[in-house]
py3Dmol code that shows the C-alpha trace and the ligand (Angstrom):
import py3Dmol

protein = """\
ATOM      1  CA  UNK A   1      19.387 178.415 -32.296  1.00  0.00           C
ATOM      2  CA  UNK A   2      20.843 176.116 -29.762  1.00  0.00           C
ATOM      3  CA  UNK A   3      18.010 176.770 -26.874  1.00  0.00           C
ATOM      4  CA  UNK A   4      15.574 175.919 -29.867  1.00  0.00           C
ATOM      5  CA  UNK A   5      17.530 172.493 -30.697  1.00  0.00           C
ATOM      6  CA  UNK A   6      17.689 171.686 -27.019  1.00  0.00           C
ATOM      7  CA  UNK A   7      14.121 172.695 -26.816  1.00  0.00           C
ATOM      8  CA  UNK A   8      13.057 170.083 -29.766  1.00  0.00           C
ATOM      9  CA  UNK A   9      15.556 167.336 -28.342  1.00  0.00           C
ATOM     10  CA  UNK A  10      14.041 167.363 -24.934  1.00  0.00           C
ATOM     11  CA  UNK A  11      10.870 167.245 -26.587  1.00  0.00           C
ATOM     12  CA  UNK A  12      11.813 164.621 -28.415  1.00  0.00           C
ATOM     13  CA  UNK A  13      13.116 162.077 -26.095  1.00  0.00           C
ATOM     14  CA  UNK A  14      10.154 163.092 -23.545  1.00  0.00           C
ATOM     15  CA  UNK A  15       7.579 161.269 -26.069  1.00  0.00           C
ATOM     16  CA  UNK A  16      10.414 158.154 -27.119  1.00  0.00           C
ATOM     17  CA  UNK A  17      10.957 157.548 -23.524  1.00  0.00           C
ATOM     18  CA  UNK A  18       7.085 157.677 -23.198  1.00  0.00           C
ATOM     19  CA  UNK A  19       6.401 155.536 -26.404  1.00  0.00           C
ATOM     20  CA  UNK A  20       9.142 153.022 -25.014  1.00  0.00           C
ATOM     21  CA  UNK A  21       7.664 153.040 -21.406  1.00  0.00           C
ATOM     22  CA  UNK A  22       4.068 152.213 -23.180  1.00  0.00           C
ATOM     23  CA  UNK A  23       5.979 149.046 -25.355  1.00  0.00           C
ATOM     24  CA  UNK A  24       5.649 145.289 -23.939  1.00  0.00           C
ATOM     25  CA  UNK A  25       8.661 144.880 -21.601  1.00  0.00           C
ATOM     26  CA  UNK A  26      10.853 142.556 -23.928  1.00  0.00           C
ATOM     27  CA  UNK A  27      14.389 142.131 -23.740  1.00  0.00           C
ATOM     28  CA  UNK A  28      15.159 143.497 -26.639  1.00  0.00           C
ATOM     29  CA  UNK A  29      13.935 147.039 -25.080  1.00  0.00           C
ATOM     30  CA  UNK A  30      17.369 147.446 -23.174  1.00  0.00           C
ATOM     31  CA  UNK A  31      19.507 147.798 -26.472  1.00  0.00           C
ATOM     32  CA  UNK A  32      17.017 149.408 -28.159  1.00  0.00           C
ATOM     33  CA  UNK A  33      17.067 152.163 -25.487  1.00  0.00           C
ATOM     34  CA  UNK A  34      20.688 152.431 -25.463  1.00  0.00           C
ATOM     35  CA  UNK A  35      21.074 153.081 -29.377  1.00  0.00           C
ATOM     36  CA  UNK A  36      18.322 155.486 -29.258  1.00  0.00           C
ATOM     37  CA  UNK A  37      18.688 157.560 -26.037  1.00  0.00           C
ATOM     38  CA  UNK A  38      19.641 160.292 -24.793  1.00  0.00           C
ATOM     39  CA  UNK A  39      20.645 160.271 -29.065  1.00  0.00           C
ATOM     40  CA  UNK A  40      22.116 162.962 -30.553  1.00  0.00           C
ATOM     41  CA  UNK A  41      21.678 166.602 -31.758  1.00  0.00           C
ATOM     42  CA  UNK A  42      18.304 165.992 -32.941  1.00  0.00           C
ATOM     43  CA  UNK A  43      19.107 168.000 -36.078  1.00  0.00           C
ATOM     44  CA  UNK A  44      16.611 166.033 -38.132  1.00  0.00           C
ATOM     45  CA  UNK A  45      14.037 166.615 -35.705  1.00  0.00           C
ATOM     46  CA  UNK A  46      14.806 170.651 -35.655  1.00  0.00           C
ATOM     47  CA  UNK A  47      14.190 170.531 -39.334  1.00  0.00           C
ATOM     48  CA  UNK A  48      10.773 169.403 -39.459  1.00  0.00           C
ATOM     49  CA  UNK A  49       9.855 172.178 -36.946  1.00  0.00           C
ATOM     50  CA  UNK A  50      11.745 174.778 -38.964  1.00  0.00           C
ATOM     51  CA  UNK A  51       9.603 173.707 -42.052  1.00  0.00           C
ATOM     52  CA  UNK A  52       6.262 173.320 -40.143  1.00  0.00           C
ATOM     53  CA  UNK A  53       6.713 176.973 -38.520  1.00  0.00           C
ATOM     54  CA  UNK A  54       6.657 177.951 -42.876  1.00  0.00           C
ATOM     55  CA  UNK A  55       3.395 176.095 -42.849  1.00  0.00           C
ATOM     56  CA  UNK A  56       2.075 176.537 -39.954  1.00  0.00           C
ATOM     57  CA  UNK A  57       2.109 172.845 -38.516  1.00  0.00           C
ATOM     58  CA  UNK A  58       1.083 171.650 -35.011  1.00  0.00           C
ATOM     59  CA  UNK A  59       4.409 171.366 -32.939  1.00  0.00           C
ATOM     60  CA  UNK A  60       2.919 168.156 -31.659  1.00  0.00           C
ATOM     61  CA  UNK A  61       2.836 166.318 -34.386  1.00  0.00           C
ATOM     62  CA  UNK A  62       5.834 166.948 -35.832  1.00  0.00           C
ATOM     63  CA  UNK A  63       7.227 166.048 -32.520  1.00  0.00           C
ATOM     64  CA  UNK A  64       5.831 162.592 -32.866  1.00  0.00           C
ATOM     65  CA  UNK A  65       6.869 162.836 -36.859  1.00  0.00           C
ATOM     66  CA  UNK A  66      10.374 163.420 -35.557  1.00  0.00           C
ATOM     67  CA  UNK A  67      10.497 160.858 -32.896  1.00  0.00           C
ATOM     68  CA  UNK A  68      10.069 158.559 -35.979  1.00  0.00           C
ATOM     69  CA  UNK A  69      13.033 160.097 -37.879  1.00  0.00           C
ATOM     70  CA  UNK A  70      15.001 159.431 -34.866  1.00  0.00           C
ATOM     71  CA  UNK A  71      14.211 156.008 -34.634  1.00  0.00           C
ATOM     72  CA  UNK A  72      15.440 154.959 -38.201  1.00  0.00           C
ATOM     73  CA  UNK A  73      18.314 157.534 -37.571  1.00  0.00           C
ATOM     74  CA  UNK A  74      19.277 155.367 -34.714  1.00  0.00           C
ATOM     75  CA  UNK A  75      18.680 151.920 -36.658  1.00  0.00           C
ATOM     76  CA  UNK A  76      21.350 152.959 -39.380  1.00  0.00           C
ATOM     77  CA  UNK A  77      24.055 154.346 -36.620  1.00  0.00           C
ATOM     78  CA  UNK A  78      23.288 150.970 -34.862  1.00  0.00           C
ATOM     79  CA  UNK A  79      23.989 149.223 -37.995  1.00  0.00           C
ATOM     80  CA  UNK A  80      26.633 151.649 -39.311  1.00  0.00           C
ATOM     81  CA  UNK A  81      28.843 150.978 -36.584  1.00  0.00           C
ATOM     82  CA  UNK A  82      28.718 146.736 -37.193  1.00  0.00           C
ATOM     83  CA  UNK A  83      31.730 145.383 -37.948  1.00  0.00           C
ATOM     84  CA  UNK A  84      30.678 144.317 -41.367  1.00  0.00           C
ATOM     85  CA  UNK A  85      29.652 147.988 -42.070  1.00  0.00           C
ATOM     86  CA  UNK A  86      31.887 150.841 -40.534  1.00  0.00           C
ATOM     87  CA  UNK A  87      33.490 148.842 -37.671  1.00  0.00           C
ATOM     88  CA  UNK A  88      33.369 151.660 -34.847  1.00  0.00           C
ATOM     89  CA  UNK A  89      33.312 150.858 -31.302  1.00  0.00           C
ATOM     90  CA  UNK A  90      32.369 153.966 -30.242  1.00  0.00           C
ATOM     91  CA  UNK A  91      29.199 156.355 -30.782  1.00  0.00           C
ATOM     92  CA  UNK A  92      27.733 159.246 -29.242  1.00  0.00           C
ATOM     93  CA  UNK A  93      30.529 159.265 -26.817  1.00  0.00           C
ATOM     94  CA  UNK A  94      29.641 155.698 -25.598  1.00  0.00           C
ATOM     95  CA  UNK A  95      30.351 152.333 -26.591  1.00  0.00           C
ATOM     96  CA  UNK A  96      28.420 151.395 -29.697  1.00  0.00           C
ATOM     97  CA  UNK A  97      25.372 148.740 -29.658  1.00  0.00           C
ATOM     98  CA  UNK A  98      26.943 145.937 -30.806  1.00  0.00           C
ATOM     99  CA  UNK A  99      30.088 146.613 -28.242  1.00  0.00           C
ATOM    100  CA  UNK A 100      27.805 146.987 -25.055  1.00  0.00           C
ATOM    101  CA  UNK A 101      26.041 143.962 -25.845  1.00  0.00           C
ATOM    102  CA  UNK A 102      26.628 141.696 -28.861  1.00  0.00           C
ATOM    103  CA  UNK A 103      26.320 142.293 -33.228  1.00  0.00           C
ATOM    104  CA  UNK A 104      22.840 139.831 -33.116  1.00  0.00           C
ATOM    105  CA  UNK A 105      21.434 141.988 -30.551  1.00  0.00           C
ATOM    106  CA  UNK A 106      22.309 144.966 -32.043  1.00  0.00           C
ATOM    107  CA  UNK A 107      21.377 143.846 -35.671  1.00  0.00           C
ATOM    108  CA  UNK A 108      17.731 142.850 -33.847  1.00  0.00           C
ATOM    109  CA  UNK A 109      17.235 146.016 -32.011  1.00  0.00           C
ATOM    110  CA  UNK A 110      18.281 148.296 -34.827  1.00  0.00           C
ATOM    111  CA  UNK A 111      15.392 146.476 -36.899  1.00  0.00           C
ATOM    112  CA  UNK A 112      13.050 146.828 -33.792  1.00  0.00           C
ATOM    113  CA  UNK A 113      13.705 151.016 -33.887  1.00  0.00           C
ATOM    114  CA  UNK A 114      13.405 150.284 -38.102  1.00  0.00           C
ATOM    115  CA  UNK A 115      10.225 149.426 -37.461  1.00  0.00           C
ATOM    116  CA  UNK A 116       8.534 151.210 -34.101  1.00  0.00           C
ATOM    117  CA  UNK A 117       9.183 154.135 -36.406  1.00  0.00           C
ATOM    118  CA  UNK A 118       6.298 152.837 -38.666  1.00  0.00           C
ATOM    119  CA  UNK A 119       4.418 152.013 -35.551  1.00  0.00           C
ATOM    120  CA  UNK A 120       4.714 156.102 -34.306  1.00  0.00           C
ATOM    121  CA  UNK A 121       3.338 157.136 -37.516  1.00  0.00           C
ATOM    122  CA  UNK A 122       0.501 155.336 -38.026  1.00  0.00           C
ATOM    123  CA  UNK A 123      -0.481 155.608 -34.244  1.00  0.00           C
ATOM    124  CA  UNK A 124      -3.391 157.241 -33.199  1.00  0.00           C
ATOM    125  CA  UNK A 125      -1.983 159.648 -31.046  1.00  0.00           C
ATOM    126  CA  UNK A 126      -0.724 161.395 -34.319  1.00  0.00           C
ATOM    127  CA  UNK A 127      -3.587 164.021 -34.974  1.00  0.00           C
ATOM    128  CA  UNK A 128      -3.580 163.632 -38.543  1.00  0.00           C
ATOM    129  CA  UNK A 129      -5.701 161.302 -40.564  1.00  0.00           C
ATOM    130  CA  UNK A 130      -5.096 157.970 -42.004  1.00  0.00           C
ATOM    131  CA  UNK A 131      -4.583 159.284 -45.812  1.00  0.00           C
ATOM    132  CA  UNK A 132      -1.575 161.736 -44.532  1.00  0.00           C
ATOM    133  CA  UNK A 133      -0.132 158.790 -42.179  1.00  0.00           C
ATOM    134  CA  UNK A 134      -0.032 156.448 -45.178  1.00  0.00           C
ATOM    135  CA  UNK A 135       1.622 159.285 -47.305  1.00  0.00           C
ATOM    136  CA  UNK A 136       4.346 159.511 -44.336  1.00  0.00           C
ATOM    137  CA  UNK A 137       4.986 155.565 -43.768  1.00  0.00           C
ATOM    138  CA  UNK A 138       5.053 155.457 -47.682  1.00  0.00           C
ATOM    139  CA  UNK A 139       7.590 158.307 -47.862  1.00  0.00           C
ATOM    140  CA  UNK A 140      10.047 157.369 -45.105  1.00  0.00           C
ATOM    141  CA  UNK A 141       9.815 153.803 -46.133  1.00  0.00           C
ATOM    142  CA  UNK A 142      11.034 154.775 -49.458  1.00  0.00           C
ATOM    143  CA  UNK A 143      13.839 157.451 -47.856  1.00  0.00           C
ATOM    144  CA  UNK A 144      14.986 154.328 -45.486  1.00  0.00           C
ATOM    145  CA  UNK A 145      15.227 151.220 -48.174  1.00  0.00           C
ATOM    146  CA  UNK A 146      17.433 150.773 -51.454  1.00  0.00           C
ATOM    147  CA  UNK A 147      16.338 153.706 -53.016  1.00  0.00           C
ATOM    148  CA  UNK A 148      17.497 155.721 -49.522  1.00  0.00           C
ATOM    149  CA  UNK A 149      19.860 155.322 -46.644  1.00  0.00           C
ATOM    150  CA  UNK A 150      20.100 151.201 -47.187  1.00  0.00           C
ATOM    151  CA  UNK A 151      21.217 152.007 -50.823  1.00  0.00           C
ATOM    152  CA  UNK A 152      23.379 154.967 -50.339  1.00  0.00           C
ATOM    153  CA  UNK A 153      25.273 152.835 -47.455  1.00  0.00           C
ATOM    154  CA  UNK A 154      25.882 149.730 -50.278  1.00  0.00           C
ATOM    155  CA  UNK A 155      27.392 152.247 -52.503  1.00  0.00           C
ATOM    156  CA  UNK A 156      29.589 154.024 -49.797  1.00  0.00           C
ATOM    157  CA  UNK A 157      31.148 150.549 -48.315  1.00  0.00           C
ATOM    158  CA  UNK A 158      31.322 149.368 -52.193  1.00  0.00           C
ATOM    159  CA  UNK A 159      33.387 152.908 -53.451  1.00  0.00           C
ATOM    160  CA  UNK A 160      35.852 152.523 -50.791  1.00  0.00           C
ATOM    161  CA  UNK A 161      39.466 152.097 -52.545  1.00  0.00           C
ATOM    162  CA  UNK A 162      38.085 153.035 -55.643  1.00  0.00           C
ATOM    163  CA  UNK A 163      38.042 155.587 -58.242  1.00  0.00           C
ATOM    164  CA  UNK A 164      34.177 157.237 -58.394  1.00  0.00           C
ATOM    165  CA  UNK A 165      33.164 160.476 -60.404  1.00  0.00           C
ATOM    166  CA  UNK A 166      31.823 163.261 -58.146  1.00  0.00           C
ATOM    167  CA  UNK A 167      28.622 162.593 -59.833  1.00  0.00           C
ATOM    168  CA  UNK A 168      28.171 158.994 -58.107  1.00  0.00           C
ATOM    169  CA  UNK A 169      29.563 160.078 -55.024  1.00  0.00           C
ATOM    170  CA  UNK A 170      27.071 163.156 -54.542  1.00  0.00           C
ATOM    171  CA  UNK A 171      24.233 160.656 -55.703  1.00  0.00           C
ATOM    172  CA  UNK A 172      25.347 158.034 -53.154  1.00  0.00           C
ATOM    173  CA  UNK A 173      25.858 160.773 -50.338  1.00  0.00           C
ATOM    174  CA  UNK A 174      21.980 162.085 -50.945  1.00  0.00           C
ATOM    175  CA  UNK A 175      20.875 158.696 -50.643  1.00  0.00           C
ATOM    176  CA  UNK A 176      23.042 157.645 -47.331  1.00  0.00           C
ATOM    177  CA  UNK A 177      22.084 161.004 -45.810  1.00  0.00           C
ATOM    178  CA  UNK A 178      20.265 163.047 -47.962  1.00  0.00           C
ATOM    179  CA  UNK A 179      17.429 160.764 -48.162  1.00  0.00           C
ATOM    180  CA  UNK A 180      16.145 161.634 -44.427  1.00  0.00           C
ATOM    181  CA  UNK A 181      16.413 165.165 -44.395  1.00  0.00           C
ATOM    182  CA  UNK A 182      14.411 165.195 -47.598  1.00  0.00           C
ATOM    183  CA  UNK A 183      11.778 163.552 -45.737  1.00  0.00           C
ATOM    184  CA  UNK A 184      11.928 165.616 -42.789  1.00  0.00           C
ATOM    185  CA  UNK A 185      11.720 168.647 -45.654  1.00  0.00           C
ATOM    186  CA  UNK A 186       8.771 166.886 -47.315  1.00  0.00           C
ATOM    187  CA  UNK A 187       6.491 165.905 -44.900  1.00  0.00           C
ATOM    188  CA  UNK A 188       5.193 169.218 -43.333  1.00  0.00           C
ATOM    189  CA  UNK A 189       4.728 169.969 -47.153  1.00  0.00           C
ATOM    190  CA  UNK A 190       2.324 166.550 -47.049  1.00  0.00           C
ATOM    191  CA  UNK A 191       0.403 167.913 -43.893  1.00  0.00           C
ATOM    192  CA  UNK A 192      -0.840 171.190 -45.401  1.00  0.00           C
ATOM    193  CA  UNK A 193      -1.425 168.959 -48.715  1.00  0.00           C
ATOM    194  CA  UNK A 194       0.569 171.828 -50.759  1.00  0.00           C
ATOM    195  CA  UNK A 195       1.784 169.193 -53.939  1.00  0.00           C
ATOM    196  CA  UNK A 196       3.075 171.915 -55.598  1.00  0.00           C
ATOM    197  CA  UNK A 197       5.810 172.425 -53.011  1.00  0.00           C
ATOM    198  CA  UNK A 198       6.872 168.805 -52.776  1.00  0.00           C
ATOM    199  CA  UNK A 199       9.688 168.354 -55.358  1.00  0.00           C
ATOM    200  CA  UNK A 200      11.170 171.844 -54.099  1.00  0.00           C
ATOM    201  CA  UNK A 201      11.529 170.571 -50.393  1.00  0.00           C
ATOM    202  CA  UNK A 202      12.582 167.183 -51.868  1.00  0.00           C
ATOM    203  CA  UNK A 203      15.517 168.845 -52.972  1.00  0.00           C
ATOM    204  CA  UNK A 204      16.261 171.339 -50.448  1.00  0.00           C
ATOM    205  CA  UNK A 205      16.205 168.334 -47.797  1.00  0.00           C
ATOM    206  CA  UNK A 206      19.190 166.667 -50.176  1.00  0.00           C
ATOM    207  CA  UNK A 207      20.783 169.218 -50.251  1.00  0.00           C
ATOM    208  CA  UNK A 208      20.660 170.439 -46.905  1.00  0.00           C
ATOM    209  CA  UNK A 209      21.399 166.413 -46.521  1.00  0.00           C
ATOM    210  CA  UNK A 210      24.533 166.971 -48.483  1.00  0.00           C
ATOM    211  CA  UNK A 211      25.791 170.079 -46.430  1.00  0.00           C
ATOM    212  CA  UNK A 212      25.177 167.777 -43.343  1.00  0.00           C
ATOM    213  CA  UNK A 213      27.658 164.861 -44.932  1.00  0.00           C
ATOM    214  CA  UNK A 214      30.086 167.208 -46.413  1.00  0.00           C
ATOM    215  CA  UNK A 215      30.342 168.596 -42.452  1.00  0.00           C
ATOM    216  CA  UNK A 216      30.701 165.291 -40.967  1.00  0.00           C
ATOM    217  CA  UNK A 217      33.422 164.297 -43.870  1.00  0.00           C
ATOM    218  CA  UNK A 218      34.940 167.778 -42.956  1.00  0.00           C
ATOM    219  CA  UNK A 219      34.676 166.908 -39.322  1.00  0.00           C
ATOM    220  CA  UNK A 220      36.277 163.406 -39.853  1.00  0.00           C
ATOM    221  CA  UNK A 221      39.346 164.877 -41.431  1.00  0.00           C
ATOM    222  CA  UNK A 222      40.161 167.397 -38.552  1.00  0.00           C
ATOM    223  CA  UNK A 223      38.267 166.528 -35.938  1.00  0.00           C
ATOM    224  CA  UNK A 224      38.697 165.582 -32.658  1.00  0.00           C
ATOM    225  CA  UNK A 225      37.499 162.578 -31.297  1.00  0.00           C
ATOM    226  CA  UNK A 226      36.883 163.605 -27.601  1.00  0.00           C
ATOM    227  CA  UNK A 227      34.771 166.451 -29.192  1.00  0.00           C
ATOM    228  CA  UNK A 228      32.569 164.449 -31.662  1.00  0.00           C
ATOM    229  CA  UNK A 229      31.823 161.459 -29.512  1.00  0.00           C
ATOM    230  CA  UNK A 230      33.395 159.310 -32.310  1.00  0.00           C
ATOM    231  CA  UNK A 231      36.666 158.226 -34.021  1.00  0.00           C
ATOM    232  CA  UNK A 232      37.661 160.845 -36.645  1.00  0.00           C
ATOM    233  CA  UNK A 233      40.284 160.357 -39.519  1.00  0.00           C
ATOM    234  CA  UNK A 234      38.537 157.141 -40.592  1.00  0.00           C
ATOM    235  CA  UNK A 235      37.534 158.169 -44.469  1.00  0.00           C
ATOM    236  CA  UNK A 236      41.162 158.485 -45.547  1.00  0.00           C
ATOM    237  CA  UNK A 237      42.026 155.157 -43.894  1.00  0.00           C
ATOM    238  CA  UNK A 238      39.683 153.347 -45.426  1.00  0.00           C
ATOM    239  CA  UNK A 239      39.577 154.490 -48.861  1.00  0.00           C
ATOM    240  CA  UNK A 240      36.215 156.218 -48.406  1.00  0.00           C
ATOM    241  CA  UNK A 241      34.756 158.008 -51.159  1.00  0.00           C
ATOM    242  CA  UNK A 242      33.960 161.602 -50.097  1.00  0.00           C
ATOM    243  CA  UNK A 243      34.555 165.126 -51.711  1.00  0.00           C
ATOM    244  CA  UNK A 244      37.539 166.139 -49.952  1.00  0.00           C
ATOM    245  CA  UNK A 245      38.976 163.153 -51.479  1.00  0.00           C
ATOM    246  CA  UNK A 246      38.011 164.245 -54.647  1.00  0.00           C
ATOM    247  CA  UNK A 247      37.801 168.196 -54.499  1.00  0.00           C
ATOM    248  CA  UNK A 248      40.584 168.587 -51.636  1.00  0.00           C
ATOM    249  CA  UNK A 249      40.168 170.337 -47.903  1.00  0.00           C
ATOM    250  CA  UNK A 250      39.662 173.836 -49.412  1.00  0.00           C
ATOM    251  CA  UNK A 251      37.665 173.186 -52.523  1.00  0.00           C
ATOM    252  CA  UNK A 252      35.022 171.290 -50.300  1.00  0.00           C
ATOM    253  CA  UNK A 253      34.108 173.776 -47.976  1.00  0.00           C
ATOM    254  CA  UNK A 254      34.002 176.260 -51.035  1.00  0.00           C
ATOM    255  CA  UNK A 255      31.713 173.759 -52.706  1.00  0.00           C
ATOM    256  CA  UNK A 256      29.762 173.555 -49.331  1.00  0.00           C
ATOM    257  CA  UNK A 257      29.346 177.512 -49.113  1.00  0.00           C
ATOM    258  CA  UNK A 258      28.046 177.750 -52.619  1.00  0.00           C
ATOM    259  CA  UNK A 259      25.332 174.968 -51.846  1.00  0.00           C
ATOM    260  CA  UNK A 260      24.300 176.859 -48.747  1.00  0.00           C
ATOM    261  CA  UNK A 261      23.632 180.283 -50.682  1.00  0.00           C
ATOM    262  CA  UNK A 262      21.825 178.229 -53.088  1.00  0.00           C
ATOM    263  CA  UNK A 263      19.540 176.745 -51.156  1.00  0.00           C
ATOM    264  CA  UNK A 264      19.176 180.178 -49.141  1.00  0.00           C
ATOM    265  CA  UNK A 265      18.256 181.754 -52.583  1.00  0.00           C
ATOM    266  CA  UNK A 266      15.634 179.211 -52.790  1.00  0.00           C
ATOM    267  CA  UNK A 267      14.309 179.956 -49.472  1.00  0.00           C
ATOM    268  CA  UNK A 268      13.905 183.759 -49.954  1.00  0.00           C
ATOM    269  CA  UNK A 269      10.636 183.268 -51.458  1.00  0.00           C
ATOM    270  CA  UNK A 270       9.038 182.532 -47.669  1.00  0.00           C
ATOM    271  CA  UNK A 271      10.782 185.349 -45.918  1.00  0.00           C
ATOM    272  CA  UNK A 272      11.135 185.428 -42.273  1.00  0.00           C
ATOM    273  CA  UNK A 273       9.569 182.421 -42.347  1.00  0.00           C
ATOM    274  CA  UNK A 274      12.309 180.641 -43.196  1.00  0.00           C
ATOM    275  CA  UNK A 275      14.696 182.132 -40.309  1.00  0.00           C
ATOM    276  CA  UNK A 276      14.920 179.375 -38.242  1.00  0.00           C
ATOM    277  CA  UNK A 277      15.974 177.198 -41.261  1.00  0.00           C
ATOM    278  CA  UNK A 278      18.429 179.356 -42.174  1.00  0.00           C
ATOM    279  CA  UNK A 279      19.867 179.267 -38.949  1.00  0.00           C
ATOM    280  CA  UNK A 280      19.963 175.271 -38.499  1.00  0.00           C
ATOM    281  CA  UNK A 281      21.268 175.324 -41.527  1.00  0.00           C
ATOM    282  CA  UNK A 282      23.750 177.201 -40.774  1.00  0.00           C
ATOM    283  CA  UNK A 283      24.872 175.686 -37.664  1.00  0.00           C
ATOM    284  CA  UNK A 284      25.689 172.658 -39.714  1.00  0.00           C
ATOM    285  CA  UNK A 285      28.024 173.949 -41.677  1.00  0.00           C
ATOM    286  CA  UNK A 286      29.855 175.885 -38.466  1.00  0.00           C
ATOM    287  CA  UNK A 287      30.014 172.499 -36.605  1.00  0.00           C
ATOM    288  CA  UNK A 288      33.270 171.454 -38.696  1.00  0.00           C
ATOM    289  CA  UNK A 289      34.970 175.083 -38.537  1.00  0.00           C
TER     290      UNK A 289
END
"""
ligand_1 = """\
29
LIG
C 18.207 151.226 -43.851
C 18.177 152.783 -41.896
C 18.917 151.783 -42.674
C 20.199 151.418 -42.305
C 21.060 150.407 -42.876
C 23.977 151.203 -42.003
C 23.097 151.831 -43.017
C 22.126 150.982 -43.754
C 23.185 153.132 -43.332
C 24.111 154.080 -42.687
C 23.646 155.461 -42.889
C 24.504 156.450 -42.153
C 25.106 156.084 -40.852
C 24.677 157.664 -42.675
C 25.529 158.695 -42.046
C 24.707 159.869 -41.707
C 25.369 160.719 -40.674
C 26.281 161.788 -41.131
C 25.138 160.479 -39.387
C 25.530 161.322 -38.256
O 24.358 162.032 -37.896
P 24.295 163.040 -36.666
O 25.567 163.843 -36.580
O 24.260 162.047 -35.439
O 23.016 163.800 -36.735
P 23.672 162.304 -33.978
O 24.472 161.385 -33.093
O 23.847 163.756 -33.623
O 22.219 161.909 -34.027
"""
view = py3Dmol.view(width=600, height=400)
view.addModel(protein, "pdb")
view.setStyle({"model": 0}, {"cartoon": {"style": "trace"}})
view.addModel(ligand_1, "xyz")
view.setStyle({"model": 1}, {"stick": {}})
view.zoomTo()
view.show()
């Protein structure tokens, strides 16, 4: 699992440094490139080839397809860490944007990778045709905006100190997190033009969204900082809404194991096919234990 993940990251950041390389040399390049690269796991990115191996999609493409995920990923860590959002000043194990250089620049260059991400999917170097692009753009557009990761993020800074139903907190968690995995669930499903598929993968990619948040809540309350490559123990200081503060430490991760065998039920239906899902999947859970 973890050679494969490297495998995809490497791959990854090979065609943003390229894409980057090819832009006009502004100066808004430099922070760009520091909130995007080296990045992260790339977890996003291993999804989309874990789905397009069950149909069969050129690794290519869904290379490029992930590059883009990455991009808006980056945007809403950039923007996450602000001090009007989440306030952190560090992230991936490095000062965040706004830190190394200032909050304009950083609010400018995460809305620069917000939008180079539309630019890599409608490119031409992404062998697919021009119906299928405008599906994608369409798609993570909608995952990205009010109905996605913008919205989810209003509802998360406007729950904290209050009292929320594990309904609305689930519902605002999909939408913060979910939202992106659902696209990187949905749009190998678009590729092979299987419509019948798409509301399944919709909802395995929020919930495999969820598993990822309830980790990183899991990871907040006993993790360690030097580990993570970010303060930990924040939720509980700030009144975050989350499911341990709702369900408790114990009752979360038992929540979070039921999830997992549901959506592995789900999966059956594809067979070996699926491995490789079933493995990322369950490397996200592990990461907090
Ligand atoms: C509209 C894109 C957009 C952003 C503006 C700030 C904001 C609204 C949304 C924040 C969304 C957010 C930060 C969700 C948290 C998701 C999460 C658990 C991130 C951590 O992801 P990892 O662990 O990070 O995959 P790495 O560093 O590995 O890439």
């Amino acid at each position: 699992m973890k050679e494969k993940l490297n495998k995809i990251a490497k791959d990854t950041n090979i065609f943003l440094k390229k894409y980057l390389k090819s832009q006009k040399k502004t100066d808004l390049i430099i922070p760009m490139t520091y909130g995007l690269l080296p990045g992260g796991k790339k977890i996003r990115s291993k999804i989309l080839v874990d789905i397009g191996k069950i149909f069969r999609i050129n690794y290519q493409n869904l290379i490029q397809i992930g590059a883009a995920v990455e991009c808006i990923h980056a945007y809403s860590l950039i923007h996450d860490d602000l001090p009007c959002m989440d306030n952190d000043s560090l992230r991936r194990g490095k000062l965040s944007t706004h830190r190394k250089f200032s909050e304009s620049t950083a609010i400018l260059a995460g809305n620069s990778l917000l939008t180079i991400a539309f630019e890599i999917l409608s490119n031409h170097s992404l062998r697919l045709n021009n119906k299928i692009k405008i599906s994608l753009v369409k798609l993570i557009s909608e995952c990205s905006g009010h109905s996605g990761i913008a919205g989810g993020q209003y509802s998360d800074l406007r729950f904290e100190k209050k009292k929320i139903s594990l309904k609305r907190v689930i519902e605002m968690q999909v939408k913060k997190t979910g939202k992106l995995f659902s696209f990187c669930c949905m749009a190998p499903v678009i590729i092979t033009n299987k419509k019948n598929y798409l509301k399944k993968f919709d909802k395995i990619g929020s919930d495999i969204g969820l598993l990822f948040q309830i980790a990183d809540d899991l990871i907040d309350y006993s993790g360690n900082t030097q580990k993570v490559g970010k303060k930990t123990k924040k939720d509980l200081k700030k009144g975050k809404a989350t499911l341990i503060s709702l369900l408790g430490y114990k009752n979360t991760i038992k929540y979070s194991d039921k999830l997992k065998l549901d959506i592995f039920k789900r999966l059956n239906i594809f067979g070996k096919k699926a491995e490789d899902l079933k493995n990322t999947i369950n490397y996200i859970i592990a990461r907090n234990k």
